[in-house]
SERO-4910 file (N, C-alpha, C, O; in steps of 0.05 Angstrom, whole numbers):
BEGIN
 pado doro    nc1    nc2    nc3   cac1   cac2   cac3    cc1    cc2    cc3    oc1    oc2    oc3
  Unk    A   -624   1460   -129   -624   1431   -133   -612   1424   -160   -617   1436   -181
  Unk    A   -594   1400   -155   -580   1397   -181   -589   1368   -196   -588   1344   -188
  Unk    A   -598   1382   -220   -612   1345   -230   -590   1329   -255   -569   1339   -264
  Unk    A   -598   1308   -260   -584   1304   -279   -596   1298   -306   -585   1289   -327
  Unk    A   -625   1306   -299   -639   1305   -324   -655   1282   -333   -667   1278   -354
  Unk    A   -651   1265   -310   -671   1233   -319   -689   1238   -293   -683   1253   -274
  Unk    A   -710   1225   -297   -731   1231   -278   -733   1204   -263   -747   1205   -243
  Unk    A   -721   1180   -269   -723   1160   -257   -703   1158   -242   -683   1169   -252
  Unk    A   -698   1145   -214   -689   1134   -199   -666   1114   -212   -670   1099   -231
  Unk    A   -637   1115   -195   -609   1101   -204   -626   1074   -185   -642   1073   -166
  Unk    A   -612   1056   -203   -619   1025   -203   -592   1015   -185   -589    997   -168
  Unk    A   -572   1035   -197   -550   1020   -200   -546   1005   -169   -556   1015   -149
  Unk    A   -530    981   -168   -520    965   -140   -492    968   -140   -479    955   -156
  Unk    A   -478    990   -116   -454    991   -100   -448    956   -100   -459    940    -85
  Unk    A   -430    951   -117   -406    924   -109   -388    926    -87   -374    907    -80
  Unk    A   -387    949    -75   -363    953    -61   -369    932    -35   -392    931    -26
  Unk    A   -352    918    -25   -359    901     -4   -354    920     32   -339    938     39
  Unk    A   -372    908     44   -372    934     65   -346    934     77   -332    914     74
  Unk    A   -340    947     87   -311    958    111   -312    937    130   -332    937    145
  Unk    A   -297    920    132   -281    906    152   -254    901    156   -242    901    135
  Unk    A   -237    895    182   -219    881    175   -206    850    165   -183    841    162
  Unk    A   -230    842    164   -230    814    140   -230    814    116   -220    795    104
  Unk    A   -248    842     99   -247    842     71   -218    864     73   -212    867     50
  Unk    A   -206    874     85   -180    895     80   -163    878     96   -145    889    108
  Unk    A   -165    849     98   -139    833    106   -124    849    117   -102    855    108
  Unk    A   -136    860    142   -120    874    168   -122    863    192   -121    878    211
  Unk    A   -125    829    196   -130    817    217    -99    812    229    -79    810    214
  Unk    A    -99    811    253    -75    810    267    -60    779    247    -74    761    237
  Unk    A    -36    778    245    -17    767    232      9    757    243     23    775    252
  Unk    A     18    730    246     45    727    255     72    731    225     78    717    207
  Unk    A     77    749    231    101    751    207    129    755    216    142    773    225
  Unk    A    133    733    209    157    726    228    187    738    206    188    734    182
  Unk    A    206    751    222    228    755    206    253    735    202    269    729    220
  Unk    A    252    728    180    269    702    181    307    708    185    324    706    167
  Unk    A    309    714    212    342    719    224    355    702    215    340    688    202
  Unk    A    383    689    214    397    670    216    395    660    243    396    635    247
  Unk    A    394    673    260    382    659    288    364    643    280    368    620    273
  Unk    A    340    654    279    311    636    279    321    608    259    317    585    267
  Unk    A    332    613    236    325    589    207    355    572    229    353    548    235
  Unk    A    371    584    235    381    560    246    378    547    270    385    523    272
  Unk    A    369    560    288    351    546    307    340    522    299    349    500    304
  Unk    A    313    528    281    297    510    262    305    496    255    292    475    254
  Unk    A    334    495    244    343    472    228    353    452    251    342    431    255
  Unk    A    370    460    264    375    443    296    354    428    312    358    405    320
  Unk    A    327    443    316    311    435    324    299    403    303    297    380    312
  Unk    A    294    413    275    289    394    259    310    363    266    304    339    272
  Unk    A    332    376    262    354    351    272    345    338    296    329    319    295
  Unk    A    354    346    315    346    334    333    330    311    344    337    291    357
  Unk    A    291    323    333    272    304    323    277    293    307    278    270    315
  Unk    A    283    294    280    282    273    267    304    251    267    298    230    254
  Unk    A    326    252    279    355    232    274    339    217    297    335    193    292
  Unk    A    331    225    317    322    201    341    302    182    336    301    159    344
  Unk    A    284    197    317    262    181    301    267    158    281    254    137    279
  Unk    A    294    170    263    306    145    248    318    131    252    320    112    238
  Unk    A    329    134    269    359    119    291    329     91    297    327     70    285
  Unk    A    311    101    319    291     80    330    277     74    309    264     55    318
  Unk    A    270     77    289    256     69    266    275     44    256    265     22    254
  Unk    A    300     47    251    314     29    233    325     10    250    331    -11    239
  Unk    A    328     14    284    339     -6    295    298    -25    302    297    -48    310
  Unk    A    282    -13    298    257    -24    300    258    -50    268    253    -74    268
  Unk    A    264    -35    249    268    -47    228    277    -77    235    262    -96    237
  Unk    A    315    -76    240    331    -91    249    314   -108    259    313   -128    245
  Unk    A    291   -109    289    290   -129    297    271   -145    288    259   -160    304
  Unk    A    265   -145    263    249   -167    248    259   -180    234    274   -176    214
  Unk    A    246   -203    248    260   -237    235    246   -247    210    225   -260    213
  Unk    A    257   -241    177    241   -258    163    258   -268    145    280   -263    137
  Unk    A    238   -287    137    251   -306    120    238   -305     86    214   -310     82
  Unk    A    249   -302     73    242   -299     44    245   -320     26    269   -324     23
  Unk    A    229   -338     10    240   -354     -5    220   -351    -28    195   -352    -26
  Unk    A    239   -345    -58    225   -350    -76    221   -374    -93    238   -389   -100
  Unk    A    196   -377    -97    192   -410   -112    183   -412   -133    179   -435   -140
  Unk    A    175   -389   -153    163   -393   -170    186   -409   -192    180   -428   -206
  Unk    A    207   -399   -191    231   -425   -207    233   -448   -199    235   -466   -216
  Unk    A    233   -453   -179    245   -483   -164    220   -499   -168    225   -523   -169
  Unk    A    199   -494   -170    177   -516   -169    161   -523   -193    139   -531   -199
  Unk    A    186   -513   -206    172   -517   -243    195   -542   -257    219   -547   -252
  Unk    A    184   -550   -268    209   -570   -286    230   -551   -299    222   -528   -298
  Unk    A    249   -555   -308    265   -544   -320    263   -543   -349    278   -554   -365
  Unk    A    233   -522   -356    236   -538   -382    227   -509   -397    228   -490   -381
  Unk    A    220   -503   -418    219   -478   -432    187   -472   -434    180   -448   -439
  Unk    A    166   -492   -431    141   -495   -434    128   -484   -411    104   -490   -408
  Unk    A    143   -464   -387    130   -460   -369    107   -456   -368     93   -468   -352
  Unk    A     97   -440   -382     59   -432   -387     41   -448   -389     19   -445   -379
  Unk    A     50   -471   -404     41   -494   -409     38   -510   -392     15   -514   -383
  Unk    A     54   -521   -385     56   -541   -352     46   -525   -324     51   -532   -300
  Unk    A     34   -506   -332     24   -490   -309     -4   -484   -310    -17   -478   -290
  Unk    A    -16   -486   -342    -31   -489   -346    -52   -519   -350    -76   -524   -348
  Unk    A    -30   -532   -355    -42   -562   -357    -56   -577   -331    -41   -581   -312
  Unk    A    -86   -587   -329    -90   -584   -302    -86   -616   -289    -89   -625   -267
  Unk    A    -79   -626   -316    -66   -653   -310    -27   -663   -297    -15   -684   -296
  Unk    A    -20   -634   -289      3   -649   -274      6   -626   -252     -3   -604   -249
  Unk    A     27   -647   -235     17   -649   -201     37   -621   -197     58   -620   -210
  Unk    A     30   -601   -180     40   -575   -180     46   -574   -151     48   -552   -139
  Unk    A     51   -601   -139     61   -601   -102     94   -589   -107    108   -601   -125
  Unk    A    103   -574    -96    130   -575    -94    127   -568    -61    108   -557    -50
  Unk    A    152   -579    -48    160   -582    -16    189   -559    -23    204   -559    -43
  Unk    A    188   -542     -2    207   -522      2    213   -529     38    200   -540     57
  Unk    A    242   -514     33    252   -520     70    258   -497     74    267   -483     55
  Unk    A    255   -489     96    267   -457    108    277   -467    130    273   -490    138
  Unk    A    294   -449    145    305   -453    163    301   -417    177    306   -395    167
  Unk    A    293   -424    197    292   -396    213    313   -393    226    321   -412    238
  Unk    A    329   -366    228    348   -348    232    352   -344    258    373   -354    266
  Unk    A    340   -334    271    327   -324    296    304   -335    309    289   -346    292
  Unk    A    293   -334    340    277   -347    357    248   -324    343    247   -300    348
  Unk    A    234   -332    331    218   -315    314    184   -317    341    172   -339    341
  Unk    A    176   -300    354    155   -299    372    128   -294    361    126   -279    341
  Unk    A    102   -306    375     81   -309    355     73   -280    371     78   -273    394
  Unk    A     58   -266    349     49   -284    326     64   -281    308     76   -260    311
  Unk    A     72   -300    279     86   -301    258     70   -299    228     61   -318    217
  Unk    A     70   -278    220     51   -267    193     70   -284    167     95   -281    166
  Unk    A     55   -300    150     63   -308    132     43   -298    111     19   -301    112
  Unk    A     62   -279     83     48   -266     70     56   -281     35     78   -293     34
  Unk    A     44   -281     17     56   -281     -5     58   -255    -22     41   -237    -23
  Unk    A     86   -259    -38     96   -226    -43     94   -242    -79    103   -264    -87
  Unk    A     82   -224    -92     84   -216   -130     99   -194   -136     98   -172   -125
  Unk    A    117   -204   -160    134   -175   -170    119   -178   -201    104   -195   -211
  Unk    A    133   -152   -213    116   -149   -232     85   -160   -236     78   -175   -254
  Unk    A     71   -152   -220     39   -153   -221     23   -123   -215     16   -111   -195
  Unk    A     24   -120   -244     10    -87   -239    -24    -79   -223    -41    -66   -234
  Unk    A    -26    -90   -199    -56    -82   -194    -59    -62   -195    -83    -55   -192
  Unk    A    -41    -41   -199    -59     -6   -199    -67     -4   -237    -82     14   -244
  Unk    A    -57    -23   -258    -71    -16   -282    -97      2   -274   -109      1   -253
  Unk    A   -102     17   -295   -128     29   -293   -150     10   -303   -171     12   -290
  Unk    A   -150     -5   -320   -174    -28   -331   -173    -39   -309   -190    -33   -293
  Unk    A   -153    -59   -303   -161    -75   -277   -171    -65   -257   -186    -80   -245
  Unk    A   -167    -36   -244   -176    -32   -226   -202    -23   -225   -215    -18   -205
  Unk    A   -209    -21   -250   -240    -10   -248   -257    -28   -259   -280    -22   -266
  Unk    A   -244    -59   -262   -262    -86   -275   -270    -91   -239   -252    -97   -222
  Unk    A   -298    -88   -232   -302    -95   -210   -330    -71   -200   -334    -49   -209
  Unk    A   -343    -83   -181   -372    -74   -179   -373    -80   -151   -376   -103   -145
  Unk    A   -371    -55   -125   -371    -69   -101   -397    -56    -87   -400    -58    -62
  Unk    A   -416    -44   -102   -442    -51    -98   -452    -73    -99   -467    -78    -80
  Unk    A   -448    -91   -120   -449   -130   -124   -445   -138    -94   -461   -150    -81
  Unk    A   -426   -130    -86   -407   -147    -58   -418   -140    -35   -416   -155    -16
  Unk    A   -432   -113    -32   -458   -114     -7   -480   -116    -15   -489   -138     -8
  Unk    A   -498   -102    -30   -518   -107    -34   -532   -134    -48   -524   -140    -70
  Unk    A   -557   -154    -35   -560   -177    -44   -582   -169    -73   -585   -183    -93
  Unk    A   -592   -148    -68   -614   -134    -96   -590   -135   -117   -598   -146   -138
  Unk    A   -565   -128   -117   -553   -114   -134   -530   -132   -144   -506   -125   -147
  Unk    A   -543   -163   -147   -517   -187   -155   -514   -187   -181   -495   -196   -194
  Unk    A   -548   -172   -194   -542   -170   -229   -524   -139   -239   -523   -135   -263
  Unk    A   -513   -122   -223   -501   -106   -233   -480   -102   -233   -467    -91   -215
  Unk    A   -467   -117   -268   -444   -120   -277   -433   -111   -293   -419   -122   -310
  Unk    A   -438    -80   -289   -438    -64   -322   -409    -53   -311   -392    -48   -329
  Unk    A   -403    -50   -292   -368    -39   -294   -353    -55   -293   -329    -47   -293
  Unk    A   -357    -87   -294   -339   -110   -290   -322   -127   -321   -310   -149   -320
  Unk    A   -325   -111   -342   -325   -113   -365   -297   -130   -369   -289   -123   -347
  Unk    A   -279   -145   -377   -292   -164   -393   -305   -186   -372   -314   -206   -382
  Unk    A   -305   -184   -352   -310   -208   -329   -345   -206   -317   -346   -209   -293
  Unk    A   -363   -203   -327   -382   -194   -315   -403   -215   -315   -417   -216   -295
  Unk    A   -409   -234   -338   -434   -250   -341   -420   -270   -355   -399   -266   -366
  Unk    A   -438   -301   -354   -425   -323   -361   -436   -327   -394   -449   -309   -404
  Unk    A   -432   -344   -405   -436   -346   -438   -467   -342   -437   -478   -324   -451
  Unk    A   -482   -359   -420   -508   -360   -424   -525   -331   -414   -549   -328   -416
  Unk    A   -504   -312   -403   -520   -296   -399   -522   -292   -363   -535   -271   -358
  Unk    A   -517   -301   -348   -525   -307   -321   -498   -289   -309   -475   -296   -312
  Unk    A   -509   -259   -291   -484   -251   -269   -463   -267   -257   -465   -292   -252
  Unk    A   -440   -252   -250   -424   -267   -240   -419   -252   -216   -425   -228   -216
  Unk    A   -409   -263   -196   -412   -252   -168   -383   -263   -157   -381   -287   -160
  Unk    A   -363   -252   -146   -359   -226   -149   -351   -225   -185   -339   -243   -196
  Unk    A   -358   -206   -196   -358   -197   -225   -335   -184   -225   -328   -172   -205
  Unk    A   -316   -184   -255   -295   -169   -252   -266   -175   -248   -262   -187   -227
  Unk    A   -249   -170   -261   -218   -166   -265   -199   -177   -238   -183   -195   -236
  Unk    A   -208   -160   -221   -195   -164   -192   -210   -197   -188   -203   -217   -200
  Unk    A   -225   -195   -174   -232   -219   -165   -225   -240   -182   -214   -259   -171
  Unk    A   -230   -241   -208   -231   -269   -223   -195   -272   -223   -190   -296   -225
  Unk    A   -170   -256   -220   -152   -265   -222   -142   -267   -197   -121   -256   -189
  Unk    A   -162   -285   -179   -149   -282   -144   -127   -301   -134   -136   -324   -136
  Unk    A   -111   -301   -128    -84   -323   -127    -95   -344   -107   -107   -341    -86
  Unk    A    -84   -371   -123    -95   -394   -110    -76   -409   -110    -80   -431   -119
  Unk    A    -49   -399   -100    -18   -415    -90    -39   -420    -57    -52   -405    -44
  Unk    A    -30   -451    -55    -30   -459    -24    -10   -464    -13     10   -473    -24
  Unk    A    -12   -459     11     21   -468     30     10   -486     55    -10   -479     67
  Unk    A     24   -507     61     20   -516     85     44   -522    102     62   -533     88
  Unk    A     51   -518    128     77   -514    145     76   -540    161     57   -546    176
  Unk    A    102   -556    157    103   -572    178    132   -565    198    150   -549    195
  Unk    A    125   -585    217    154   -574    236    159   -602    252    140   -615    262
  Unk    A    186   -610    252    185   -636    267    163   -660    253    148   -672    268
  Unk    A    162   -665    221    133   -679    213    103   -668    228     81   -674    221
  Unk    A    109   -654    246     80   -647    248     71   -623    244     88   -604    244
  Unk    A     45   -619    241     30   -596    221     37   -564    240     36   -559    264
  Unk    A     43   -549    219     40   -519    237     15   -508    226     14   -498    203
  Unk    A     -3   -509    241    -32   -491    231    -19   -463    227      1   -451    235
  Unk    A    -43   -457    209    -41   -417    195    -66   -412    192    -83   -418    176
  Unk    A    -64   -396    215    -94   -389    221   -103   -357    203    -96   -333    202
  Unk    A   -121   -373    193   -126   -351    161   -160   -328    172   -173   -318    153
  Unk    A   -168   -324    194   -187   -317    206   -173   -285    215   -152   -280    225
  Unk    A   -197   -264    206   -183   -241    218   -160   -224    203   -153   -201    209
  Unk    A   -147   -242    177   -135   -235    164   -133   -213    142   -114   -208    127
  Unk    A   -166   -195    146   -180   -180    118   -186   -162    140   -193   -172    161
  Unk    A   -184   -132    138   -193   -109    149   -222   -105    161   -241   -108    145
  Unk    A   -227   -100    187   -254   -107    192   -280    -87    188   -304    -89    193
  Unk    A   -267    -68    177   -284    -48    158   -291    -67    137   -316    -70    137
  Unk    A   -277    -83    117   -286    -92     95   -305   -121    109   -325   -128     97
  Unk    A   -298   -133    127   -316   -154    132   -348   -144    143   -369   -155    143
  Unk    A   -339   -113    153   -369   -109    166   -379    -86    149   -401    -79    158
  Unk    A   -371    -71    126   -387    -57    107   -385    -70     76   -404    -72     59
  Unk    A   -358    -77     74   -354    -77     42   -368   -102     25   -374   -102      1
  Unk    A   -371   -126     48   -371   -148     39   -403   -163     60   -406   -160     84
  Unk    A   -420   -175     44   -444   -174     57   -444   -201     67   -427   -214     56
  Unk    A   -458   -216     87   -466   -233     91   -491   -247     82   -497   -270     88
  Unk    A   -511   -224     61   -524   -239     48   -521   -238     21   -541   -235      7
  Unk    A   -499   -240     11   -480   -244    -12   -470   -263    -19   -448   -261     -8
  Unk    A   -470   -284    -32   -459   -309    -39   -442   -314    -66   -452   -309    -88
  Unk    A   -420   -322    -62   -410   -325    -93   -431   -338   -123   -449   -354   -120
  Unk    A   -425   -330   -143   -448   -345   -166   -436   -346   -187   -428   -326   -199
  Unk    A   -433   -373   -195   -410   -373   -228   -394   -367   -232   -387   -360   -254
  Unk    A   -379   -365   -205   -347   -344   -203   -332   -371   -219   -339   -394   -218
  Unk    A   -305   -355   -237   -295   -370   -259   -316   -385   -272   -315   -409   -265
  Unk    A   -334   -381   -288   -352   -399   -296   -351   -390   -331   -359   -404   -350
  Unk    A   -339   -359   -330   -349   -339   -352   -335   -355   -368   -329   -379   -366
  Unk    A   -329   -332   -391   -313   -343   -416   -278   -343   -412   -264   -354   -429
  Unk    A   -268   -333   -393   -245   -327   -382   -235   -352   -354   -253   -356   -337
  Unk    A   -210   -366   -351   -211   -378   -332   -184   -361   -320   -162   -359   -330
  Unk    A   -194   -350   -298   -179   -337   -283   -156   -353   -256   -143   -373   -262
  Unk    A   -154   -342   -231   -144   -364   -210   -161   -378   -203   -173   -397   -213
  Unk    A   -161   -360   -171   -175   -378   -157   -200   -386   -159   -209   -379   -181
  Unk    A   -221   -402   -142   -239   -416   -136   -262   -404   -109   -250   -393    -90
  Unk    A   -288   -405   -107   -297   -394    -77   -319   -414    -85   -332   -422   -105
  Unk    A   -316   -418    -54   -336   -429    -47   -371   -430    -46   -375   -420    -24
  Unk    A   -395   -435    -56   -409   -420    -59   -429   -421    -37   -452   -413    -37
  Unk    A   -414   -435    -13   -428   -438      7   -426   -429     31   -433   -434     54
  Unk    A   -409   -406     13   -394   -385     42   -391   -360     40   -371   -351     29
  Unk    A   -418   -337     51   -415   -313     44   -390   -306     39   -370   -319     44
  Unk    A   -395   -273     23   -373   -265     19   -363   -243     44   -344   -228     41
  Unk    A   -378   -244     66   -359   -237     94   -344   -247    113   -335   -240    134
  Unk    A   -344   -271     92   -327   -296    103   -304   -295     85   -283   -298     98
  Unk    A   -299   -292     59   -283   -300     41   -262   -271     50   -263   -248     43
  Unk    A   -240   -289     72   -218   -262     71   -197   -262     57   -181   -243     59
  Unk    A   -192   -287     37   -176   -287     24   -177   -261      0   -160   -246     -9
  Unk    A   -213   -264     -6   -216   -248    -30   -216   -222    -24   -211   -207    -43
  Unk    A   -222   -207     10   -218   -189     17   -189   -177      9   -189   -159     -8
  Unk    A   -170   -185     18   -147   -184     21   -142   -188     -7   -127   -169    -14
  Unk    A   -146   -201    -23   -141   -200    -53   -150   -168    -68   -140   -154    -86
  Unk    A   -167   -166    -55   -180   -144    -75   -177   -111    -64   -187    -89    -71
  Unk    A   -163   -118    -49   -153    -90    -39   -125    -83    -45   -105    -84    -31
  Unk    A   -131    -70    -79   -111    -74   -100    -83    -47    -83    -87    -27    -70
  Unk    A    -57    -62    -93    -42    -58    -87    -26    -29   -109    -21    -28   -133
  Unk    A    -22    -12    -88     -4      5   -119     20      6   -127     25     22   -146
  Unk    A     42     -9   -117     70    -18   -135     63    -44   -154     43    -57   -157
  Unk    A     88    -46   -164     81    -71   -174     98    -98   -163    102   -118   -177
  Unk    A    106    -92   -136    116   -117   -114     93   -106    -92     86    -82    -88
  Unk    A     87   -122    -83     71   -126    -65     72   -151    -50     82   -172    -58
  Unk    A     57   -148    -16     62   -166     -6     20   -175      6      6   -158     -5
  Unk    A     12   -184     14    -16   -197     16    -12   -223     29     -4   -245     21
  Unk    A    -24   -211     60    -25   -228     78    -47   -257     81    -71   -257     85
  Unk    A    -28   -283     78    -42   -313     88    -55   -314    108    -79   -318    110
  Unk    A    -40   -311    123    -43   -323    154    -33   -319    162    -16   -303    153
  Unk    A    -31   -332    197    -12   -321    216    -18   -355    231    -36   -372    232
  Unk    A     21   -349    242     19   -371    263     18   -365    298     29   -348    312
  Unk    A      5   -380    303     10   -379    330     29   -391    355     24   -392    379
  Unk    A     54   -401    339     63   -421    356     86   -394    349     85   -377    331
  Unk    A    113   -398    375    147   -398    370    155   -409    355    150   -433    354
  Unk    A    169   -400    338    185   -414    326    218   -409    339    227   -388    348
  Unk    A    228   -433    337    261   -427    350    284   -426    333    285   -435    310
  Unk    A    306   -412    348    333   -408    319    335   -432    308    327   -452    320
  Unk    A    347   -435    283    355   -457    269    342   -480    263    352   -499    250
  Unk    A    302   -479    278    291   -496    269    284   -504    236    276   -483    225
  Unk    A    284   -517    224    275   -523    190    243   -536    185    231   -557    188
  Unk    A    238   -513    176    207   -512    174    208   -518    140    225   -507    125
  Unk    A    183   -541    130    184   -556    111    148   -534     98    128   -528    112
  Unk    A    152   -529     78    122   -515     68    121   -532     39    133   -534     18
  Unk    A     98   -544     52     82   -560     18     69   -538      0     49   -528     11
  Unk    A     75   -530    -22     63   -514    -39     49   -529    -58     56   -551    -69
  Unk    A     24   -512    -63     13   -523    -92      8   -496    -99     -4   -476    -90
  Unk    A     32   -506   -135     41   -478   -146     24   -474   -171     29   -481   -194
  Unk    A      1   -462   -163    -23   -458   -181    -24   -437   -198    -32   -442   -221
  Unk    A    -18   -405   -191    -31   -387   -192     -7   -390   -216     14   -403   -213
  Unk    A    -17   -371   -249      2   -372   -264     20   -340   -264      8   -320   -268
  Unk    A     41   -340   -260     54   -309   -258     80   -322   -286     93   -301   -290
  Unk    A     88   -338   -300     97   -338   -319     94   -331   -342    114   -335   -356
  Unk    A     74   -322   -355     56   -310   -374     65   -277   -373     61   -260   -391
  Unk    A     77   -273   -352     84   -239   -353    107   -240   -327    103   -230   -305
  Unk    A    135   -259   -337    147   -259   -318    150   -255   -295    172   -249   -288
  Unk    A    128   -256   -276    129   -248   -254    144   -262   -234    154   -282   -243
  Unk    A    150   -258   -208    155   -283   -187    131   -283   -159    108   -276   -156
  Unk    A    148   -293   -146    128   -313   -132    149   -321   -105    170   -334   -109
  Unk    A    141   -311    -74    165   -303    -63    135   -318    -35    111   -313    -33
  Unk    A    150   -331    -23    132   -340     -1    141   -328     38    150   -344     54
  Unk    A    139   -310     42    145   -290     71    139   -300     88    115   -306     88
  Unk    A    155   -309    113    155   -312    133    166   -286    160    190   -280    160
  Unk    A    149   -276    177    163   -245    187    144   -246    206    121   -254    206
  Unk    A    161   -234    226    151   -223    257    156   -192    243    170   -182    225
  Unk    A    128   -177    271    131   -152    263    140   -132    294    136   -141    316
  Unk    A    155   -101    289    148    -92    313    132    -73    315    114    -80    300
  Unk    A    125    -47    326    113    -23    335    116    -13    307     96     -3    299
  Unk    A    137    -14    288    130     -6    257    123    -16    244    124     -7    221
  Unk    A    111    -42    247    114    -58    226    123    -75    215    146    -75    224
  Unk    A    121    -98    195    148   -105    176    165    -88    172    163    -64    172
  Unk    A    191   -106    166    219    -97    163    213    -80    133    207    -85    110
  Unk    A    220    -58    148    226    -34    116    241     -9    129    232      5    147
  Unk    A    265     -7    118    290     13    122    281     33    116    286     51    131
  Unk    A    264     39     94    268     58     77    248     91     92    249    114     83
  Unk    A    234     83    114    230    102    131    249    118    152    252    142    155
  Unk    A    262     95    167    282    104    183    298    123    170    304    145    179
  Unk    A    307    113    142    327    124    130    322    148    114    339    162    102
  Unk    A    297    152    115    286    181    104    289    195    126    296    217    116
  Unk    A    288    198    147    281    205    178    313    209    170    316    219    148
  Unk    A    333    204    181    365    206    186    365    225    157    372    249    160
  Unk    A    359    216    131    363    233    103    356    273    119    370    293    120
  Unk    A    336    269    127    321    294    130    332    306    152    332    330    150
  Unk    A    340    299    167    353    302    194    386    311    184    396    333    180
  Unk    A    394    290    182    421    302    174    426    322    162    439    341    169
  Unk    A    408    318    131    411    345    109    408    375    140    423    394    146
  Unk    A    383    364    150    384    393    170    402    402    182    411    425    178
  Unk    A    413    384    201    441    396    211    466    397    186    481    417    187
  Unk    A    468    387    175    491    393    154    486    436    151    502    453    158
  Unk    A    464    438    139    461    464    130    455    480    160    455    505    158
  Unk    A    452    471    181    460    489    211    475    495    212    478    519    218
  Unk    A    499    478    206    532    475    215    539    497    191    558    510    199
  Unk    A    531    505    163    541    521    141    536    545    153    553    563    159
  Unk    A    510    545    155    495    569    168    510    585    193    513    609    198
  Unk    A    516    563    203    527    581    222    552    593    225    556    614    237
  Unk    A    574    572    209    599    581    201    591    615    185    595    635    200
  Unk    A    579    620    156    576    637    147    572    662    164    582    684    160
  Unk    A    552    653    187    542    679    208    567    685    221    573    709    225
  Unk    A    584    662    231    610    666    259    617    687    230    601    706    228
  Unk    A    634    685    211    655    691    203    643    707    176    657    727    172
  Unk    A    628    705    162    624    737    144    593    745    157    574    747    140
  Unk    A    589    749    178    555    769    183    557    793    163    576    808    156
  Unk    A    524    792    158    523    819    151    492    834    161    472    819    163
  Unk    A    491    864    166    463    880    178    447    867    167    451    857    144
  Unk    A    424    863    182    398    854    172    385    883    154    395    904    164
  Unk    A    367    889    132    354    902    122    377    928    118    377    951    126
  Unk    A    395    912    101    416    939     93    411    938     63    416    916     54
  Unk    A    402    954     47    393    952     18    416    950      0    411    938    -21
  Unk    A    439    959      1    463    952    -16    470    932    -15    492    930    -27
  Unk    A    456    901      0    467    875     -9    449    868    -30    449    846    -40
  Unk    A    426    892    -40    406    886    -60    422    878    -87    446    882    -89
  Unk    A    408    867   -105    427    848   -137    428    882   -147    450    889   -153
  Unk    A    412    899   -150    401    921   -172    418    939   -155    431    955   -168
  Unk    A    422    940   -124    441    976   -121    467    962   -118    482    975   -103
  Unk    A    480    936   -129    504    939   -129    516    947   -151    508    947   -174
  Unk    A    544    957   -138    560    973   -172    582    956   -190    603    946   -181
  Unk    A    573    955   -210    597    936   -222    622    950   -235    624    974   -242
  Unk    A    639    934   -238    657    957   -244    664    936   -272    680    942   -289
***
């Protein structure tokens, strides 16, 4: 018997992990050899799908009718004091705009207002805001992330508290056609996740704009906030800095070449940080609003694919060479 001279018992714990083929990553494997067959197959195949996808993406594009008019210039005096006269709450901010529709435009008809240069993804702004406040009715005093917007001089919460909300745009539009009124039906307009979790029904606005700050808009204080879809839709901050944020929608036809008259009251201030102020009129289809810039990634990606099939395959017709021949290696060639 062979000792080693200690009389106590090894403690020691084997690390070794037991024998499988999961810990010796010997589980069956697809390892595919990449031929010039196979990668250009792939690339063909890629083409194929994707050019049909952007081709119908961009003629989907095409068939939306909208109409764009910006007003934040036209409904101001011509005068250098813009901030001023925008801020003064003593003069009349009605301006009347005319559009004329292009095309037989079919309801429903989404009219959105679009902001450029309006950064809602800032990081302050987006984190001035408390949407525990906005469901829970226990929790209308907690305004500690709504900083500088949170409580009024005297001390009293503000509901909704916070950055986002207090600067909510309060441009109005009203549509006539033939002198008579085109309703815009503003119901339904806010995601119905946010009307049935985010925003409570026993939640009520409280001293909104009241603080030391006068921000846009105005709410009602006699109308939960699972009602207020304006503010929904407001506060479901945007991350470029153009953006579009849906009014309403109409429900009537509109026909080619009719001239639709929109009363604005041009409230909200975007001159203070040059912004504009662009009022959308647009039918949508199976994609959406009109935006190219998918289709045209789709054809981008597609094409590039077949472009490099067509190389690929020239190179194979006309210089092939053995697969797994080691003298096309960089290190066993000879230089002279």
């Amino acid at each position: 018997m062979i000792s080693d001279g200690s009389s106590q018992p090894s403690n020691k714990v084997s690390r070794k992990p037991t024998y499988s083929r999961f810990t010796q990553q010997d589980l069956p494997a697809w390892k595919p050899v990449l031929t010039p067959a196979l990668v250009i197959a792939t690339l063909i195949c890629l083409a194929i799908i994707f050019i049909p996808i952007g081709l119908l993406s961009l003629s989907a594009s095409e068939n939306v009718v909208e109409v764009v008019d910006r007003y934040d210039d036209a409904c101001i005096p011509s005068t250098n004091q813009k901030v001023g006269f925008i801020k003064d709450p003593a003069t009349n901010k009605t301006c009347i705009r005319s559009l004329t529709i292009p095309k037989k435009m079919r309801k429903p008809i989404y009219v959105y207002y679009q902001l450029d240069n309006f950064y809602q993804n800032h990081r302050r702004y987006v984190k001035s805001r408390n949407d525990r406040q906005l469901w829970n009715p226990k929790a209308e005093s907690s305004t500690s992330k709504c900083d500088p917007e949170e409580k009024t001089g005297d001390g009293k919460p503000i509901v909704p508290c916070g950055l986002v909300a207090w600067s909510l745009f309060n441009d109005t539009y009203m549509l006539s056609k033939n002198d008579a009124a085109l309703p815009i039906n503003k119901k339904d307009i806010a995601w119905s996740s946010d009307r049935t979790h985010k925003f409570s029904p026993n939640v009520y606005p409280k001293n909104f704009q009241n603080g030391t700050l006068i921000g846009g808009g105005k709410l009602d204080e006699s109308i939960p906030m699972s009602q207020q879809e304006d503010l929904m839709v407001w506060m479901r901050t945007a991350a470029l800095p153009t953006f579009r944020k849906l009014y309403g929608k109409i429900e009537t036809d509109l026909e080619a070449n009719e001239r639709i008259t929109v009363t604005i009251q041009n409230n909200y201030n975007t001159y203070s940080f040059d912004g504009k102020k662009k009022l959308v009129v647009s039918t949508t289809t199976w994609i959406g609003g009109k935006n190219d810039f998918i289709g045209r990634m789709y054809l981008a990606v597609g094409g590039t694919s077949l472009v490099f099939a067509i190389i690929f395959s020239l190179l194979y017709a006309f210089k092939p060479r053995p697969l797994g021949n080691p003298s096309y290696l960089s290190w066993n060639k000879t230089t002279t």
